[in-house]
VOBA-1610 file (N, C-alpha, C; in pm, whole numbers, padded with zeros to 5 digits, always signed):
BEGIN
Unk-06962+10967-02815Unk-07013+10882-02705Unk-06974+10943-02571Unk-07032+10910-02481Unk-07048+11003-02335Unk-06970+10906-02278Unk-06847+10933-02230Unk-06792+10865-02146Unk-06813+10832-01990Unk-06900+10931-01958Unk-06981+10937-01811Unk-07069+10835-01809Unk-07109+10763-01924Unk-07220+10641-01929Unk-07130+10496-01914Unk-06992+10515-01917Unk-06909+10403-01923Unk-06861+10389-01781Unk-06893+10501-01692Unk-06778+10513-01559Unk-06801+10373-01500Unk-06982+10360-01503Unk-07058+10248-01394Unk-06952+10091-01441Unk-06935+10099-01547Unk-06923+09980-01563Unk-06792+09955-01546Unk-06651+10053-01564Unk-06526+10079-01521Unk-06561+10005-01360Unk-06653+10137-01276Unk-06653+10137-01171Unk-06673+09964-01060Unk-06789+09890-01202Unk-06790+09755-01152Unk-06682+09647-01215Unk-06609+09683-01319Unk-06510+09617-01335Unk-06397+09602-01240Unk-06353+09719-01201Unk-06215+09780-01102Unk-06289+09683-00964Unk-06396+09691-00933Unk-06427+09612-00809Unk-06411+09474-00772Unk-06486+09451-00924Unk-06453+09275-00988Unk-06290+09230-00947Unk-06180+09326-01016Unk-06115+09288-01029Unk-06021+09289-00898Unk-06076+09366-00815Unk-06027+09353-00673Unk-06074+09262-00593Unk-06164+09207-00589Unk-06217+09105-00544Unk-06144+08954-00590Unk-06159+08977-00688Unk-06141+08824-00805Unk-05939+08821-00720Unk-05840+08923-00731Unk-05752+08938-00640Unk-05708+08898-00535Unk-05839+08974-00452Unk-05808+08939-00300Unk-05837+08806-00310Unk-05911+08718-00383Unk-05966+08568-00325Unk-05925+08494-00424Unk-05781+08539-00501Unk-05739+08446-00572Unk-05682+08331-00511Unk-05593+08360-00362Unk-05521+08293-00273Unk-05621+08160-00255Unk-05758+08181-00242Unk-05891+08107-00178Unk-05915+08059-00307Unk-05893+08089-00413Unk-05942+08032-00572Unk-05801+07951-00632Unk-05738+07960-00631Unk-05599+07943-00652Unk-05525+07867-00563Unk-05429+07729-00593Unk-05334+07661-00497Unk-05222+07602-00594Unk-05120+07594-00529Unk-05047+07522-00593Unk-04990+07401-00522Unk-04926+07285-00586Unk-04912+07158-00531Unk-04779+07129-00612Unk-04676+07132-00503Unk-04528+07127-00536Unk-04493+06984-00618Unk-04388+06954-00658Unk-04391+06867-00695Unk-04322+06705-00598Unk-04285+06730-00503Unk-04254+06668-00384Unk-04361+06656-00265Unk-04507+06699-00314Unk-04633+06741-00242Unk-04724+06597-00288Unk-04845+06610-00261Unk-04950+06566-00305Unk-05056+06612-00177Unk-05197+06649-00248Unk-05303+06677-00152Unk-05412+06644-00158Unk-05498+06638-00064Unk-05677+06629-00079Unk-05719+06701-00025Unk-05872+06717-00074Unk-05966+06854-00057Unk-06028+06788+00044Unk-06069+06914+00158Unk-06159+06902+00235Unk-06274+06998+00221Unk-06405+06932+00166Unk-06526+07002+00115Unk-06596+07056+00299Unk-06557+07167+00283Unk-06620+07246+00420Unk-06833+07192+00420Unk-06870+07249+00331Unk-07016+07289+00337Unk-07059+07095+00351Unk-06985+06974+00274Unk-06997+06864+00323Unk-06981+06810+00397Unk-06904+06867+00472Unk-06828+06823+00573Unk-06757+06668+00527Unk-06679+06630+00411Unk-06638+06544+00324Unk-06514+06535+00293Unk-06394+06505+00340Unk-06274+06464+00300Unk-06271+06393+00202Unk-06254+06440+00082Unk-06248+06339-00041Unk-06068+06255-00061Unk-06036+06165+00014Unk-05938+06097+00033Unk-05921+06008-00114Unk-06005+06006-00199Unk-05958+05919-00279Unk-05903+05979-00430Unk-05961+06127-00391Unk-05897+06191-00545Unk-05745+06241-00484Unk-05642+06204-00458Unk-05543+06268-00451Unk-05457+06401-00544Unk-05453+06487-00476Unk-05476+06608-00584Unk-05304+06588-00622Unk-05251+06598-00793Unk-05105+06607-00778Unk-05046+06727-00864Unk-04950+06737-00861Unk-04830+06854-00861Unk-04858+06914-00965Unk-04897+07072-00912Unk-04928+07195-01048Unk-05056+07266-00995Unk-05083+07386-01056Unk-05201+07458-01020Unk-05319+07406-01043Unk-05389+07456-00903Unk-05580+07360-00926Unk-05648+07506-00884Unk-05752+07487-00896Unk-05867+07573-00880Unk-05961+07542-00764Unk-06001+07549-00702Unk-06088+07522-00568Unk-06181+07624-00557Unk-06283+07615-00504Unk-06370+07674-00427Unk-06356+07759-00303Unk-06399+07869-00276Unk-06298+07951-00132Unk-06331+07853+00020Unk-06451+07819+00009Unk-06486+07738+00119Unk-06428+07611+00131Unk-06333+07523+00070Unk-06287+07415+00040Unk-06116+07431+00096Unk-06070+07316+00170Unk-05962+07325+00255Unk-05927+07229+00177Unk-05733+07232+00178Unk-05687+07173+00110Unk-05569+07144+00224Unk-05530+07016+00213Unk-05408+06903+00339Unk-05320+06916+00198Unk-05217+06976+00270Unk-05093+06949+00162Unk-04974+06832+00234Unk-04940+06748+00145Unk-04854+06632+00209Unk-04716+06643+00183Unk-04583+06652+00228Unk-04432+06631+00163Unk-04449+06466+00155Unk-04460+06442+00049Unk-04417+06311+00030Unk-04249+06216-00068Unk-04185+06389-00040Unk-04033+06347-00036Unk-04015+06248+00100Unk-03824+06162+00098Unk-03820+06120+00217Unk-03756+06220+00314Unk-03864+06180+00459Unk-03807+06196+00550Unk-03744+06150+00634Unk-03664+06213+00772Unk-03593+06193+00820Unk-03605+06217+01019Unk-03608+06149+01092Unk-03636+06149+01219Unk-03534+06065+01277Unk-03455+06152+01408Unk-03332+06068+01488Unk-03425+06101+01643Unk-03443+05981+01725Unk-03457+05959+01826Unk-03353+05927+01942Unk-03360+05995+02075Unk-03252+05923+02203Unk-03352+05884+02302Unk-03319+05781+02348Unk-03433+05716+02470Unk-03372+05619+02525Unk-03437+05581+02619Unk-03391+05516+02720Unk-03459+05397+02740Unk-03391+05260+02707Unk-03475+05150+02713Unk-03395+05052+02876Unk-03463+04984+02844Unk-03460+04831+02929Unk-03384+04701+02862Unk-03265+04670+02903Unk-03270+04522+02877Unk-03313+04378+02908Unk-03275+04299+02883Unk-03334+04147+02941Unk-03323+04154+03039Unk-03242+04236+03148Unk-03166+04205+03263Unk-03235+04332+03342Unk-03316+04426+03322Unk-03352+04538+03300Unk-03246+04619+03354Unk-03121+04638+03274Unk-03049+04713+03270Unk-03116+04877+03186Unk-03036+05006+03236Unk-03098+05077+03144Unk-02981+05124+03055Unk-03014+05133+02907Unk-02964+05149+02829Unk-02966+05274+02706Unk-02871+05363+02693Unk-02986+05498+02615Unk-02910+05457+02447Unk-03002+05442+02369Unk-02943+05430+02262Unk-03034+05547+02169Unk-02935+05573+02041Unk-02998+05707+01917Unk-03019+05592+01838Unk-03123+05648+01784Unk-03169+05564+01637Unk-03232+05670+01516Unk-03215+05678+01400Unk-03243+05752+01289Unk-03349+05618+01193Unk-03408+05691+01119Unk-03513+05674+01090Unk-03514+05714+00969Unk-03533+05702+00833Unk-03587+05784+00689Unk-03741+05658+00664Unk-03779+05754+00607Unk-03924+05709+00562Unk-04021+05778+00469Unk-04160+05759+00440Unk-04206+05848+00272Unk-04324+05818+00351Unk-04459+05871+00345Unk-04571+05873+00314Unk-04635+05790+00187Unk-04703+05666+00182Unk-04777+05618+00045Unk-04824+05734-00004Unk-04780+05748-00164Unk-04860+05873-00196Unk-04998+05880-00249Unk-05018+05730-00263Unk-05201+05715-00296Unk-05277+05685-00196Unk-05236+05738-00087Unk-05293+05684+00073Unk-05271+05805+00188Unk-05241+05916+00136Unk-05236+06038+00193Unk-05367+06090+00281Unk-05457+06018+00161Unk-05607+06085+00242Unk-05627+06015+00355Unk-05601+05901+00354Unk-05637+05802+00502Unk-05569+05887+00608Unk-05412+05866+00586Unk-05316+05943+00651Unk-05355+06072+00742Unk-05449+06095+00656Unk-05505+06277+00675Unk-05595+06260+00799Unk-05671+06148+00787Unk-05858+06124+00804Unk-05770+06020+00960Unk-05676+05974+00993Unk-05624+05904+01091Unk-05539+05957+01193Unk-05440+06017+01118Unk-05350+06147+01214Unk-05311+06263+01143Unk-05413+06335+01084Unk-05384+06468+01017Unk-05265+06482+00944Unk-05213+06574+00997Unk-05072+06635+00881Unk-04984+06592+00999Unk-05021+06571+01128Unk-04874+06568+01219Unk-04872+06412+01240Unk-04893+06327+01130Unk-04888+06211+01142Unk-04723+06170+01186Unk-04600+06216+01148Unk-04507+06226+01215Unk-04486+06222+01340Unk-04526+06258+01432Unk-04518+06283+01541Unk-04604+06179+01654Unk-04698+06150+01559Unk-04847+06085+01618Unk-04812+05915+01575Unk-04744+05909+01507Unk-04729+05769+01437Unk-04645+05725+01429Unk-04533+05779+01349Unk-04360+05745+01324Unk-04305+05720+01457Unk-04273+05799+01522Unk-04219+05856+01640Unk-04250+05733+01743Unk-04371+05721+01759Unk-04427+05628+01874Unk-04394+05472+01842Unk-04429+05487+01725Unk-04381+05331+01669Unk-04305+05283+01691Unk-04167+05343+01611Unk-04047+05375+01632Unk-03970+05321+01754Unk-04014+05418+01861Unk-03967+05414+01974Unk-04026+05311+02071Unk-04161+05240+02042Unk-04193+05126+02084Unk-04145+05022+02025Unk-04091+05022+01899Unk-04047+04849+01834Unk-03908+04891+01932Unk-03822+05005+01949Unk-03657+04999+01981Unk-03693+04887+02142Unk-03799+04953+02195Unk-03804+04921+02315Unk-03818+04725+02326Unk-03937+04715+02242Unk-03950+04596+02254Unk-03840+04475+02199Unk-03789+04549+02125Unk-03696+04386+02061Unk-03542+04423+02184Unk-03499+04506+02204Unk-03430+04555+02330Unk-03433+04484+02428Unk-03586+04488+02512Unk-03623+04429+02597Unk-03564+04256+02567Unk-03536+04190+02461Unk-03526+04058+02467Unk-03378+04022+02419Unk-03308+04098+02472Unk-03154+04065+02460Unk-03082+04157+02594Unk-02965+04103+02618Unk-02893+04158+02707Unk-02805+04259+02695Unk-02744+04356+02761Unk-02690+04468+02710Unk-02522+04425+02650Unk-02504+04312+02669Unk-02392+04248+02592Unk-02415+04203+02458Unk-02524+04152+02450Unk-02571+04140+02282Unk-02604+04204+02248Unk-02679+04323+02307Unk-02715+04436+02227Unk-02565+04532+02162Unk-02468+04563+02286Unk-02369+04606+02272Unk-02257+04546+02126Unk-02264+04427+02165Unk-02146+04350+02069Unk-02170+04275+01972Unk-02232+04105+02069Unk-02236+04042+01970Unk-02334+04013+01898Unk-02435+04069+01939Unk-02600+04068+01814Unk-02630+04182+01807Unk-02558+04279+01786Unk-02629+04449+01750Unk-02698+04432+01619Unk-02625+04363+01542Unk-02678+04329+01394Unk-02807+04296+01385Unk-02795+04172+01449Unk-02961+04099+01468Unk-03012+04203+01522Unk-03029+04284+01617Unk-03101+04382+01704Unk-03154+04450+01660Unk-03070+04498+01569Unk-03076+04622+01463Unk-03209+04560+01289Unk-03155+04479+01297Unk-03247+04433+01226Unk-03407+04374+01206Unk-03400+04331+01357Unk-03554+04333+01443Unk-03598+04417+01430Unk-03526+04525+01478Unk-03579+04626+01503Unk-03649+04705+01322Unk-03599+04669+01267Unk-03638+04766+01151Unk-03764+04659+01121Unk-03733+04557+01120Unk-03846+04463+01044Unk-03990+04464+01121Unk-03986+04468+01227Unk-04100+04525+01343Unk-04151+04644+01321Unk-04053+04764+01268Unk-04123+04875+01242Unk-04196+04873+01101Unk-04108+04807+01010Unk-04155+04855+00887Unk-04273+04767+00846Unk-04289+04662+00925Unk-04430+04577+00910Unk-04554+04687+00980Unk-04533+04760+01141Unk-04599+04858+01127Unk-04662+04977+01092Unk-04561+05015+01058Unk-04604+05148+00957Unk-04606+05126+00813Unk-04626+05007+00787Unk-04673+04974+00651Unk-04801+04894+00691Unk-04819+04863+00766Unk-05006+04822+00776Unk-05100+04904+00698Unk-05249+04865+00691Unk-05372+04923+00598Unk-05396+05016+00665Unk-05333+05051+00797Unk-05417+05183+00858Unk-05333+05316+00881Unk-05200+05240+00866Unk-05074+05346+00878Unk-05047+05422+00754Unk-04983+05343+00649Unk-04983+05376+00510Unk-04856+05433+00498Unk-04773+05413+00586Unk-04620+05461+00610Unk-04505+05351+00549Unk-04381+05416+00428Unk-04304+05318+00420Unk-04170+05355+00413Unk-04138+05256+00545Unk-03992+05285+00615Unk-03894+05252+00511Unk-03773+05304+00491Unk-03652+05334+00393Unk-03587+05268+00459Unk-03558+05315+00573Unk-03413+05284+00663Unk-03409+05277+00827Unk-03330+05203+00885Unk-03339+05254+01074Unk-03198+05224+01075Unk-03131+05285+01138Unk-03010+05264+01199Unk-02979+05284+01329Unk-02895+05206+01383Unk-02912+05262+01535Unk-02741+05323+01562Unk-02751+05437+01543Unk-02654+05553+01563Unk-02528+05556+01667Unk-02578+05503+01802Unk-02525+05462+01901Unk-02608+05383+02001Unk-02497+05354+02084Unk-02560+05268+02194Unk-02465+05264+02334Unk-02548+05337+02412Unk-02488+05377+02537Unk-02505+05340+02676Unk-02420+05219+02751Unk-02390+05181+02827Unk-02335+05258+02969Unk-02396+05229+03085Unk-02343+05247+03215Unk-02195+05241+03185Unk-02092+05316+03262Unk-01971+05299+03226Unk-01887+05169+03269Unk-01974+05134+03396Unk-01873+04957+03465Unk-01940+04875+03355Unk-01991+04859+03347Unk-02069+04759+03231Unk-01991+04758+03084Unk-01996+04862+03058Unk-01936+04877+02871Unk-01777+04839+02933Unk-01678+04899+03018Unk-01557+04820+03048Unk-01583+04672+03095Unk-01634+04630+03198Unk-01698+04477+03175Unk-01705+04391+03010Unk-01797+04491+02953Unk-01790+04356+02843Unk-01707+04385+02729Unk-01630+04490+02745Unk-01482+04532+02659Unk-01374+04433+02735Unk-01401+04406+02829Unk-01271+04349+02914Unk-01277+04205+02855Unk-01475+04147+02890Unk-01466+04025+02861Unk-01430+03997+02710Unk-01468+04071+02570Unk-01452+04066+02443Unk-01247+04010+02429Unk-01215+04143+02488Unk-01077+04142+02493Unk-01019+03989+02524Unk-01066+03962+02639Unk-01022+03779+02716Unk-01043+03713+02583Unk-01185+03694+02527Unk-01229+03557+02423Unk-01128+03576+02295Unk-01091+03723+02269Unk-01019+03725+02150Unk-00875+03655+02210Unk-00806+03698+02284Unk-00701+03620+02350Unk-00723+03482+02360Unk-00822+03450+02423Unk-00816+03298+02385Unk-00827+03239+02254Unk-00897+03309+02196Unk-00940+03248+02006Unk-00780+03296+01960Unk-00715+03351+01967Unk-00561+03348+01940Unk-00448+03271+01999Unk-00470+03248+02130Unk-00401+03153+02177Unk-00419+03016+02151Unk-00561+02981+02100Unk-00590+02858+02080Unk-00567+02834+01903Unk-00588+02950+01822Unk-00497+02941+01730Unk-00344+02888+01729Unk-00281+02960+01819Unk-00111+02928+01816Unk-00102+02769+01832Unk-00190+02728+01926Unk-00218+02590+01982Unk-00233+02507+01827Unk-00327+02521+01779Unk-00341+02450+01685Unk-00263+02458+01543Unk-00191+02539+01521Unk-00129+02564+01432Unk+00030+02490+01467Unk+00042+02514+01589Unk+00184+02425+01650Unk+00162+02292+01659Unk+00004+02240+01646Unk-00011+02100+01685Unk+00005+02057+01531Unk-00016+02153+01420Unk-00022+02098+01276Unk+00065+02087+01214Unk+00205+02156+01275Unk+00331+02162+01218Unk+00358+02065+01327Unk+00365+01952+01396Unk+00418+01875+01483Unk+00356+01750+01410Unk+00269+01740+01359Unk+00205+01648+01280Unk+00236+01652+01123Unk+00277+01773+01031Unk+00304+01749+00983Unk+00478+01734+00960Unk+00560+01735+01023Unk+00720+01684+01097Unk+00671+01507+01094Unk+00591+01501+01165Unk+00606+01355+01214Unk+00571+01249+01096Unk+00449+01277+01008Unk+00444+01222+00911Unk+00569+01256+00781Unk+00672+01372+00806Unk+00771+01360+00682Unk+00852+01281+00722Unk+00878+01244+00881Unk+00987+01189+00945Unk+00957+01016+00907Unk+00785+00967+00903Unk+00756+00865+00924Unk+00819+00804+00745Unk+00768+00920+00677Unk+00817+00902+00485Unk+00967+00855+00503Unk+01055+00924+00551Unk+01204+00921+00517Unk+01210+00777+00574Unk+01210+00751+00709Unk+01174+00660+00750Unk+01154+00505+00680Unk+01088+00525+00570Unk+00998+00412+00528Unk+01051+00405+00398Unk+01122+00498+00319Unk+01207+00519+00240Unk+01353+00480+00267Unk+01415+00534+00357Unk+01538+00421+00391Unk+01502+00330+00425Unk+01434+00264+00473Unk+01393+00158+00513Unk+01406+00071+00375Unk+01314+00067+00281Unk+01320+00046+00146Unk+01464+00055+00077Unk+01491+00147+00123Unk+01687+00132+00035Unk+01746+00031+00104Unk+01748+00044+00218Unk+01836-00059+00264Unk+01838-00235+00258Unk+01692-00228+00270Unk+01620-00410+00214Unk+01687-00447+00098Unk+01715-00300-00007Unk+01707-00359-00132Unk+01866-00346-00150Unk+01985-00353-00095Unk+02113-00332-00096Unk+02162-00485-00023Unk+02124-00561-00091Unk+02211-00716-00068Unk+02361-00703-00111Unk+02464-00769-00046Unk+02596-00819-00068Unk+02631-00856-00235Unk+02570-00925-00301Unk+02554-00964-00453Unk+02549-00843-00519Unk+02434-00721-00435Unk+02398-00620-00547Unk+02555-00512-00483Unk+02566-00488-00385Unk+02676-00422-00351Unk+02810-00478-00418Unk+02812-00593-00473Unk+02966-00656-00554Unk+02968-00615-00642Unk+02815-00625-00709Unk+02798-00624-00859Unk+02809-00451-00909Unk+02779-00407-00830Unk+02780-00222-00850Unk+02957-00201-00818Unk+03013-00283-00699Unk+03183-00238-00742Unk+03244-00261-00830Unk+03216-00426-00917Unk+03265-00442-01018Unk+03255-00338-01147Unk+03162-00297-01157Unk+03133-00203-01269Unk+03155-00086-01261Unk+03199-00036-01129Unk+03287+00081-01111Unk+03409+00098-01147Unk+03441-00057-01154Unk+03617-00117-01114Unk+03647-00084-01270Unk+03547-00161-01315Unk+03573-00177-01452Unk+03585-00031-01581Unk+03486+00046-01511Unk+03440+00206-01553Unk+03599+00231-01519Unk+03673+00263-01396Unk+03770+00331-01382Unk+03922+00237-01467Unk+03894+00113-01470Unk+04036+00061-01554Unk+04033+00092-01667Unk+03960+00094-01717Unk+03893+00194-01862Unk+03944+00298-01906Unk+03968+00380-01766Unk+04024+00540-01788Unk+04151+00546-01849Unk+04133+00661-01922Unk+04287+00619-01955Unk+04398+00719-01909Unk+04338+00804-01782Unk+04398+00852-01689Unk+04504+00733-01617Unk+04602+00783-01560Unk+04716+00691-01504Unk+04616+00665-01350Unk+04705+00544-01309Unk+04631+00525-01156Unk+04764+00412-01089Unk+04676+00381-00956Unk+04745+00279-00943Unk+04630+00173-00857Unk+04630+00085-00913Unk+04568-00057-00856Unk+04619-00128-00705Unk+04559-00131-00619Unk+04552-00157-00449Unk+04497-00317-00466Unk+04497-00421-00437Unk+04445-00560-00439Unk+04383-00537-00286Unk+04218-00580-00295Unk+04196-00614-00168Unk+04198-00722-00121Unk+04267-00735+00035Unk+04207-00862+00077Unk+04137-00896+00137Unk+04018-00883+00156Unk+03900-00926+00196Unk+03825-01026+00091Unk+03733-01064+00139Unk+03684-01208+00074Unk+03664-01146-00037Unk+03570-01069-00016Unk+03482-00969-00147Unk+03546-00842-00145Unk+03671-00833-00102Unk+03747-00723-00140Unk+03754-00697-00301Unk+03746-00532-00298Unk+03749-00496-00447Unk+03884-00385-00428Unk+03933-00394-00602Unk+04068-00353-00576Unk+04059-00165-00563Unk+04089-00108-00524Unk+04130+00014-00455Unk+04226+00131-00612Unk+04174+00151-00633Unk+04227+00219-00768Unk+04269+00406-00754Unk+04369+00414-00759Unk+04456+00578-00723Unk+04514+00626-00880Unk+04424+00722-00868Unk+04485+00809-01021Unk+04551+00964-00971Unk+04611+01035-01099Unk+04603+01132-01076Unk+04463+01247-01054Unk+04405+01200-01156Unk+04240+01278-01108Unk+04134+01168-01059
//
């Protein structure tokens, strides 16, 4: 066999296979497993948002664009500068974790592209800090309702970016710090400091008023108890208890010596050795 009759077809294989190569990148994708994507059909001009493509090798068409999504969580820390009730200005950090819906990527795509981060999170974000801010004073924000504050604040966001058009769902917000003019933050450190002093002093107060009350009611017991002994100690019962002492000790057969009283109701006076 003539091997010169085989070159052509070597010659169109080796081409094939350089081709099929170069446009494997364009034929060929892969989709991580912390990913998810949708195709964008070029020649349709058609975002197919509802097949969500998931994790592992696909095949595509070279003309066909593909939105790749991280739909691990992420993570965004903001510093800004708000307003209080008082329109004080106030700069507080706030952090942020959050995920992409992963069966809602295509909307995501078709609403704020891939930099939906930036276009969505971010703004949100930094508009709920502002607004629930705006309705407290930089003393409640500071001290005694940071909690509540903090918690507005997340529940405002995460109702937004979980709406039908966002498709965003918030994990977490924390607010990192919170930074006060310097006369102001000593102001309401000074005032905190005073109320705890008083909530301790008015402790001592009441704790001295409860041991003075409870004195007075043990004093009123003893009280009411001798009182009771003594009613019940008549002349008859006081004879009748010496006689039977008298009588207990003549009994003894320890030595003694017998004293005669003279008093009406004198009782006799009895001296032993023990």
């Amino acid at each position: 066999m003539d091997n010169r009759k085989l070159l052509p077809f070597v010659f169109i294989g080796a081409i094939a296979l350089i081709v099929v190569v170069s446009l494997s990148s364009s034929l060929f994708f892969k989709v991580e497993p912390a990913e998810r994507a949708v195709a964008f059909y070029t020649l349709t001009g058609k975002l197919d948002k509802d097949n969500i493509i998931r994790p592992g090798w696909h095949f595509k068409a070279p003309w066909t664009s593909i939105y790749t999504f991280d739909v691990s969580e992420s993570k965004v820390e903001e510093s800004m500068d708000v307003l209080d009730k008082n329109g004080l200005s106030i700069n507080v950090d706030v952090s942020v974790r959050f995920t992409p819906m992963k069966d809602k990527i295509g909307e995501i795509q078709e609403n704020f592209k891939s930099n939906y981060i930036n276009v969505l999170v971010i703004p949100e974000v930094r508009s709920s800090v502002r607004q629930v801010m705006g309705r407290y004073t930089a003393e409640e924000i500071y001290s005694t309702k940071r909690a509540e504050v903090e918690t507005s604040i997340k529940t405002e966001t995460e109702k937004t970016l979980a709406a039908p058009q966002n498709n965003v769902i918030m994990k977490a917000l924390l607010i990192r710090s919170i930074n006060l003019p310097a006369q102001i933050k000593q102001a309401i450190e000074n005032k905190l400091q005073q109320e705890q002093e008083a909530l301790a002093y008015q402790f001592r107060l009441d704790k001295e008023k409860s041991e003075a009350e409870r004195k007075r009611i043990a004093a009123e017991g003893e009280a009411q108890a001798n009182k009771i002994v003594n009613s019940s100690l008549t002349p008859e019962l006081l004879k009748m208890r010496g006689i039977e002492a008298t009588q207990m000790l003549a009994n003894s057969p320890n030595a003694k010596v017998v004293v005669i009283g003279n008093a009406k109701d004198g009782l006799p006076l009895i001296l032993g050795n023990n």
